[in-house]
C-alpha positions in Angstrom: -35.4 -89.9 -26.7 -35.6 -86.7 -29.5 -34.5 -84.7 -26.5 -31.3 -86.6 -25.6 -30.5 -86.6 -29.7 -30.8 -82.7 -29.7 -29.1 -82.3 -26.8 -26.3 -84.3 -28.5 -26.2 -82.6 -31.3 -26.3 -79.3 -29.7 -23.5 -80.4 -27.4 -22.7 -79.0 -24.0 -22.7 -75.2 -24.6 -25.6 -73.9 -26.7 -24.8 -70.5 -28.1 -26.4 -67.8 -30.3 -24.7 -68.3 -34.0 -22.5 -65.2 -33.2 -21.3 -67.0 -29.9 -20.1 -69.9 -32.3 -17.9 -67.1 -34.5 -16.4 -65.4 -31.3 -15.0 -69.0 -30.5 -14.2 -69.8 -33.5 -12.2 -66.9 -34.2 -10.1 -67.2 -30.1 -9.6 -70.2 -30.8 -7.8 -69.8 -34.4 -6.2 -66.2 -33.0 -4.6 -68.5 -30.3 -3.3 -70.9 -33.3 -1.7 -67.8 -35.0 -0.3 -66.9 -31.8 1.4 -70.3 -31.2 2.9 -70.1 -34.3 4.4 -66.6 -34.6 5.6 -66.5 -31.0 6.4 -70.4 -30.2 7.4 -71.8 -34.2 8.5 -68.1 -35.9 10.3 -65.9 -33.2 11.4 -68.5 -30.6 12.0 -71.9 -32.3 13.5 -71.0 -35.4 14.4 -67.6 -35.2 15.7 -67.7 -31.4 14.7 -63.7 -31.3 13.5 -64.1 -27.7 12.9 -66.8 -24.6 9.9 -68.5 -23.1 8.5 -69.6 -19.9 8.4 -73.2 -19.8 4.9 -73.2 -19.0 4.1 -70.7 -21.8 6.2 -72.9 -24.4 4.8 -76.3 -23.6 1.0 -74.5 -23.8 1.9 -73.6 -27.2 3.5 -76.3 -28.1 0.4 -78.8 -26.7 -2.0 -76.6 -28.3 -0.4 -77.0 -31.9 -0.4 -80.6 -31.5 -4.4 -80.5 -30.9 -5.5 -77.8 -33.7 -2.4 -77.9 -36.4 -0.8 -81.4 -35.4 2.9 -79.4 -36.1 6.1 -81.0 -35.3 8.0 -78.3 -34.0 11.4 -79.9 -35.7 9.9 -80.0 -39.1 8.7 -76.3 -39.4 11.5 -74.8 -37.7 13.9 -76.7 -40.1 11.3 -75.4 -43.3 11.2 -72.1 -42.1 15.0 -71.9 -41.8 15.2 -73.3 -44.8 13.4 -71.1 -46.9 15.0 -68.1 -45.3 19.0 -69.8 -46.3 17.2 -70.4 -49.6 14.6 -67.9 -50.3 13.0 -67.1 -53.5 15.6 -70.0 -55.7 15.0 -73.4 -56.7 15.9 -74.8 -53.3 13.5 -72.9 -51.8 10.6 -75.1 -50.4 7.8 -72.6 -51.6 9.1 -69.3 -53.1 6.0 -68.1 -55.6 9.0 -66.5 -57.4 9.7 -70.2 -58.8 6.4 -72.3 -58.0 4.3 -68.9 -58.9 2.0 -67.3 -56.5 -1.6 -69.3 -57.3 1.2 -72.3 -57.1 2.0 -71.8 -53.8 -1.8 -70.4 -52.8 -3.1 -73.9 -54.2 0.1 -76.4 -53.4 1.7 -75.2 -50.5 0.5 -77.6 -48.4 1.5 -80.5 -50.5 4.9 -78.4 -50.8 5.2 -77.8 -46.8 5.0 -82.1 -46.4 7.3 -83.3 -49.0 10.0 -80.9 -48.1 9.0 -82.8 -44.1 9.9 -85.9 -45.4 13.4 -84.5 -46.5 15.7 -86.1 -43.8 18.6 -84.2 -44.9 16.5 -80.6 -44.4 15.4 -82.0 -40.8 19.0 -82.7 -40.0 20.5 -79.4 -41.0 18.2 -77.2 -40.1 16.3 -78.8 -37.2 18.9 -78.3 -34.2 17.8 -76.9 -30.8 14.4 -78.0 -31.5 12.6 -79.9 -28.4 13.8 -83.3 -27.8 12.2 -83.7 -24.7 9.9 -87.1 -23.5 6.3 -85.3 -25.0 8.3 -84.3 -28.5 9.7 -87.8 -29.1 7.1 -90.0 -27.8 3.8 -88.0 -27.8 3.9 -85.0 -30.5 6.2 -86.4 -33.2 5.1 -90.1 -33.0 0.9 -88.9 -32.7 0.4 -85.9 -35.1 -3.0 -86.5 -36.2 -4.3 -88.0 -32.6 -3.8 -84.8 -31.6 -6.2 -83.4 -33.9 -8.5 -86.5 -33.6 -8.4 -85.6 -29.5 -9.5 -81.9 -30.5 -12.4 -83.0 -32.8 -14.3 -85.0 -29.7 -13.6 -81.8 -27.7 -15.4 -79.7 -30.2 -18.0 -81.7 -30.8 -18.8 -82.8 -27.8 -19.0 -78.8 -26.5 -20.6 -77.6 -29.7 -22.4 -80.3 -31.3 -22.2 -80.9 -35.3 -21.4 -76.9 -35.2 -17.9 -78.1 -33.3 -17.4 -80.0 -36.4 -17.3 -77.1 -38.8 -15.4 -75.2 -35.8 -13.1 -78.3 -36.3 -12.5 -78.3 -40.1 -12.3 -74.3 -40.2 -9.4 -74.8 -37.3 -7.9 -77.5 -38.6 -7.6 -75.4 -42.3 -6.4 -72.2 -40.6 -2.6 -72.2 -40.6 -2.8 -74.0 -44.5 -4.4 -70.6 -45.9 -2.8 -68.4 -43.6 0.8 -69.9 -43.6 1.2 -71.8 -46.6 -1.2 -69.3 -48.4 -0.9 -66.1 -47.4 2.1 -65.6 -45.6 4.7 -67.8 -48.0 2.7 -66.9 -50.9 1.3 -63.2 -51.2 4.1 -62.1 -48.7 6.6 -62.7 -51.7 4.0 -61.2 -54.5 2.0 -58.0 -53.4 2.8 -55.5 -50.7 5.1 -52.6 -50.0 8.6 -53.5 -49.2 10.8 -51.1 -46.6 13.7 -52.6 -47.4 15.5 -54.0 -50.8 16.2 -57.4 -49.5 17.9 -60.1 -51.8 14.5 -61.8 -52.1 10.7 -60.8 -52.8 9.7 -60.8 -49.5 6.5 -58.2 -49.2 5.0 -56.0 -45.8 1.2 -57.3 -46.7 -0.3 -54.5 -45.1 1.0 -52.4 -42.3 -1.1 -53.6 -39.7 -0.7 -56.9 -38.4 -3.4 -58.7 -36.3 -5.0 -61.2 -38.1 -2.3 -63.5 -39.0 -0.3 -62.0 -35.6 2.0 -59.9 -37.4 3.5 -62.0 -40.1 1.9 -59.3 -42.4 5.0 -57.9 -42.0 7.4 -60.0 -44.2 9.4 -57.8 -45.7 10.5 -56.1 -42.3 11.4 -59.8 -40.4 13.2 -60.8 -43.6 15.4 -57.7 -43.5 16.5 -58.8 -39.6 15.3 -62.0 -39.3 16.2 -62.5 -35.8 14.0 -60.1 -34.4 11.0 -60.8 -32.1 9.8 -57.5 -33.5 8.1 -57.2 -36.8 7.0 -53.5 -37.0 9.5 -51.2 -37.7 7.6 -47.9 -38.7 5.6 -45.5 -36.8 2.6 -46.5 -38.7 3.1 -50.2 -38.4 1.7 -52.5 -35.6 2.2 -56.2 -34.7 -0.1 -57.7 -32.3 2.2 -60.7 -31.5 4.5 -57.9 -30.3 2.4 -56.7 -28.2 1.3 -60.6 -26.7 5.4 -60.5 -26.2 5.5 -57.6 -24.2 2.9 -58.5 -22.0 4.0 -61.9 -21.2 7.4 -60.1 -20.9 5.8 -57.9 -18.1 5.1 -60.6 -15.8 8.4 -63.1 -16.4 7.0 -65.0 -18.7 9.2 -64.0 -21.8 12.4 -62.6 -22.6 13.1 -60.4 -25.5 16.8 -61.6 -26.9 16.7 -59.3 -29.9 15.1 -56.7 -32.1 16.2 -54.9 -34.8 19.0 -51.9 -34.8 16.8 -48.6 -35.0 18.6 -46.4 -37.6 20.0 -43.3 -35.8 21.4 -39.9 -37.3 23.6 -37.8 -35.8 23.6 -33.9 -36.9 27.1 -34.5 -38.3 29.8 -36.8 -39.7 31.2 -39.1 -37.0 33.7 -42.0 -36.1 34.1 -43.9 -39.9 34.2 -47.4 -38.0 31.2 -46.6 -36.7 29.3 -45.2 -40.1 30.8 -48.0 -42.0 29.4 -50.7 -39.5 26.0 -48.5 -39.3 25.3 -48.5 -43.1 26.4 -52.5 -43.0 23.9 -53.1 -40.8 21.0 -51.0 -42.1 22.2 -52.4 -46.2 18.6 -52.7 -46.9 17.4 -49.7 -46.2 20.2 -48.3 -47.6 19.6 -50.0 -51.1 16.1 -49.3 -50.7 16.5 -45.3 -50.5 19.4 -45.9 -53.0 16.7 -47.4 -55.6 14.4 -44.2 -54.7 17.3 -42.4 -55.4 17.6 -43.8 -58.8 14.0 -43.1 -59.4 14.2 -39.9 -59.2 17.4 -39.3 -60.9 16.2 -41.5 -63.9 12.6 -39.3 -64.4 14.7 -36.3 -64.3 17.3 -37.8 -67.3 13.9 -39.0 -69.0 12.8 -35.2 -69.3 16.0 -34.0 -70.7 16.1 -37.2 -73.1 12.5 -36.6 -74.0 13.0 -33.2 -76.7 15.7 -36.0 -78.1 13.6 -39.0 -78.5 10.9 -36.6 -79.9 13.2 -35.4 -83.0 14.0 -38.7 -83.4 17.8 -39.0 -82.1 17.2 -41.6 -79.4 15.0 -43.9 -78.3 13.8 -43.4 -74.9 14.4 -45.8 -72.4 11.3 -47.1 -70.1 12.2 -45.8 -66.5 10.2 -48.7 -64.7 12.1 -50.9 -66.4 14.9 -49.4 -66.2 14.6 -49.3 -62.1 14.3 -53.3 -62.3 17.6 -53.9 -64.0 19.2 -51.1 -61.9 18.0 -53.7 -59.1 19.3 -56.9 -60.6 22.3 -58.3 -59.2 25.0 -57.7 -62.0 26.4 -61.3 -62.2 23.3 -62.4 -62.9 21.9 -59.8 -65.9 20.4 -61.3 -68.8 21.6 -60.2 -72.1 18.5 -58.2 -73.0 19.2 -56.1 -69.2 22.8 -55.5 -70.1 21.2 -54.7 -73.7 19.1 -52.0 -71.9 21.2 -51.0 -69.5 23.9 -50.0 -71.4 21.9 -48.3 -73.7 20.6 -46.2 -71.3 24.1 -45.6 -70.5 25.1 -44.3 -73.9 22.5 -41.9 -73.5 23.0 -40.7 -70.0 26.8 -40.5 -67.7 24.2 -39.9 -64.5 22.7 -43.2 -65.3 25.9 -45.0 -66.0 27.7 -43.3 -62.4 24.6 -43.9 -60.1 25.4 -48.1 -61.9 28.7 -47.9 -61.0 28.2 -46.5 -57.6 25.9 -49.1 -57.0 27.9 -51.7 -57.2 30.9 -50.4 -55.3 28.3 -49.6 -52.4 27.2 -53.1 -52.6 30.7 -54.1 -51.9 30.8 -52.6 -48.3 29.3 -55.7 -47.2 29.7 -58.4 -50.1 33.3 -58.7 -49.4 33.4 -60.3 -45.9 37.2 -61.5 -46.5 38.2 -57.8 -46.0 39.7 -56.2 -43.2 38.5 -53.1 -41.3 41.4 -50.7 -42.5 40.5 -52.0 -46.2 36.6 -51.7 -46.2 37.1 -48.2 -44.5 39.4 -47.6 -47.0 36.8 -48.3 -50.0 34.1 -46.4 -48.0 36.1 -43.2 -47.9 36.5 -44.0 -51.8 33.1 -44.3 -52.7 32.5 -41.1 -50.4 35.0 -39.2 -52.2 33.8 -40.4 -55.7 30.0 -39.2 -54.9 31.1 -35.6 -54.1 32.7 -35.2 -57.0 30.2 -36.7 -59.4 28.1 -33.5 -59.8 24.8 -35.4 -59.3 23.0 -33.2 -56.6 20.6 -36.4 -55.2 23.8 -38.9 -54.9 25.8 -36.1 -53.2 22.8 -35.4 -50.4 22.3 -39.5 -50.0 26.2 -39.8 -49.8 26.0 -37.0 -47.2 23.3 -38.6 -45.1 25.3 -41.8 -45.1 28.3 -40.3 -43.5 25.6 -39.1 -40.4 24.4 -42.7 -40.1 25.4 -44.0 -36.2 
C-alpha cells in the first residue's frame, strides 16, 4: 500500500531534481516559442506563414499551458501597437507606470479581453475554424485543467509545481517583462514615437521579444535582430522550419544601404522615409554632440555670470518631444537655449522640417522631393560641420 502511494506521488517518470528543471524549462521554452512565432509574428503581425500542422501544434499547446485565445491577444497586441504608450493603450508603463504594469498587467491583459469593441477591430483574420469556436474559445481553462492531470500524473506533486511555474510563465514574461520593462530600461536603435526598449541584445529566453525596440520600428517583421551583435532565437526556430517547408518568411525589415555617392532623389527620399527611425535616432546623436560642443563655448559665459547654462540632457529630451505637444516649461527651455545658441535653434528647425518628409502623407512625390532638396540645400549652407556630414550621408542612403 505505502508503495503504490509513493509511486503515486512520484508519478510515472522519476527523475534526479535537475531532470525536473530541464523539463521544466522545454517545456516553458516551447510556450515562448508558441507565442512569438504563432501569437507575435504570424497571428497579429502577419510577418510570415505557417504549416498547418506547425500552427495548430502551437495553437493546441497554448490552449493546454496558457489557455490563450488566439482572437483576444492578437486584437491586444495590435491594439497596443495602434495605441502605444497613450491612454488607450492597454498596458503602456508610460501611463500605468512600470511596477504598474509588472504587478497589474495581468488584470490589465483580461479587462481589455472583455472589450467587445477591441475584439471586433482588431481581431480579423484570426482562426475561426471548428477547434477555435467550439474547443479553444469556449474551454480556456479545461485546457489547462487537461495539462495539470498530464503533469501530475508523469511527475507526481513535482508536476504540480511544474504546473503552477508553466501556467505563471507568459504573466511574468509577457505581461511583465516584455510590455513592461521593454517600454522602461534598455537601449533603443531607433527613435520610435513610443518608449519601446531592446532589453538586452540577445534574445533567447523570452524568444527574442528582448528586442522591442527593433520590432516596434518595423513591426511587420518576422525578424527581430537587426544588428551584427544582436541574436533572436525565435529567428532562428523560423529559419529552420523554413528549411524544410514548414514556414514562410513574408517579410523582414529593409537593411539600410549606402551607396559611395548621391543617387536617384526618388529613391533617397523613399530610403530615408523608410529608415525615419534610424534617421531620428542618429539625428538626436547628432544633437548630442553639437549641444556638448555649444555647452563648452557657453561655459566661460555662464562662469562670468552672463548666462545661465542650459542642462544638455535635458535639453536632448525636449529636442525629442513632439513640438505640438511641448509643455510650457520645454518651450521655456528650449527657447532659452535658443537665445543663447543659432546652432541650437537651426538643428530645432531642421528637425522639424525633416520630420515632415514623412508626416505629410497628403503630399505628392514632385512636392515631398521638392521639400527634401530644400532641407538639403538649407543644411549645406548652415555652417554646422556635423549637420552638413549627416545631410551628406542622407543623400547616399539607397
Amino acid at each position: 500500500m505505502i508503495d503504490f502511494i509513493t509511486s503515486a506521488t512520484q508519478g510515472i517518470v522519476d527523475l534526479p531534481w535537475w531532470g525536473y528543471v530541464l523539463v521544466l524549462l522545454g517545456t516553458t521554452h516551447i510556450t515562448i516559442a508558441a507565442v512569438t512565432i504563432f501569437l507575435h509574428r504570424t497571428q497579429a503581425h502577419r510577418g510570415l506563414d505557417l504549416h498547418p500542422i506547425i500552427s495548430h501544434f502551437f495553437r493546441m499547446w497554448l490552449w493546454l499551458t496558457t489557455g490563450q485565445v488566439t482572437k483576444e491577444w492578437v486584437s491586444i497586441h495590435r491594439k497596443h501597437h495602434a495605441k502605444c504608450d497613450t491612454v488607450d493603450d492597454p498596458h503602456s508603463p508610460v501611463i500605468h507606470g512600470h511596477l504598474g504594469v509588472l504587478r497589474f498587467g495581468v488584470d490589465m491583459y483580461r479587462r481589455e479581453a472583455k472589450n467587445l469593441e477591441t475584439l471586433e477591430r482588431y481581431g480579423y483574420g484570426t482562426p475561426d475554424d471548428w477547434m477555435e469556436r467550439n474547443v479553444y474559445s469556449k474551454y480556456t481553462w479545461q485546457g489547462m485543467g487537461i495539462a495539470l492531470v498530464v503533469f501530475f500524473t508523469l511527475f507526481g506533486f513535482a508536476g504540480l509545481s511544474m504546473w503552477a511555474i508553466q501556467l505563471a510563465w507568459i504573466p511574468i514574461t509577457a505581461a511583465g517583462i516584455i510590455n513592461g520593462t521593454g517600454h522602461h530600461w534598455g537601449y533603443r536603435n531607433y527613435l520610435t514615437d513610443d518608449a519601446s526598449t531592446n532589453i538586452v541584445p540577445i534574445g533567447i529566453i523570452i524568444g527574442g521579444e528582448e528586442l522591442h525596440n527593433n520590432h516596434h520600428a518595423f513591426g511587420a517583421s518576422a525578424k527581430f535582430a537587426h544588428r551584427w551583435y544582436e541574436f533572436d532565437i525565435g529567428w532562428v526556430y523560423i529559419r529552420m522550419m523554413s528549411a524544410v517547408g514548414l514556414a514562410h518568411v513574408r517579410k523582414v525589415a529593409p537593411a539600410l544601404k549606402l551607396r559611395t555617392s548621391e543617387g536617384d532623389v526618388d529613391e533617397t527620399l523613399q530610403a530615408i522615409i523608410t529608415h525615419r527611425y534610424r534617421v531620428m535616432q542618429e539625428y538626436t546623436r547628432l544633437v548630442k554632440r553639437t549641444a556638448k560642443a555649444e555647452f563648452a563655448a557657453l561655459k566661460a559665459r555662464a562662469e562670468a555670470g552672463e548666462i545661465e547654462l542650459p542642462n544638455v540632457r535635458q535639453l536632448v529630451k525636449d529636442f525629442r518631444a513632439d513640438a505640438s505637444t511641448l509643455a510650457d516649461a520645454q518651450r521655456a527651455r528650449l527657447n532659452a537655449a535658443f537665445a543663447q545658441s543659432d546652432a541650437l535653434k537651426k538643428l530645432y528647425q531642421m528637425r522639424q522640417e525633416l520630420t515632415s518628409l514623412w508626416g505629410r502623407s497628403s503630399e505628392s512625390k514632385e512636392q515631398l522631393v521638392q521639400r527634401w532638396r530644400a532641407w538639403r540645400a538649407n543644411a549645406e549652407s548652415s555652417n554646422i560641420a556635423p549637420l552638413q556630414a549627416f545631410s551628406q550621408r542622407l543623400a547616399r542612403f539607397a
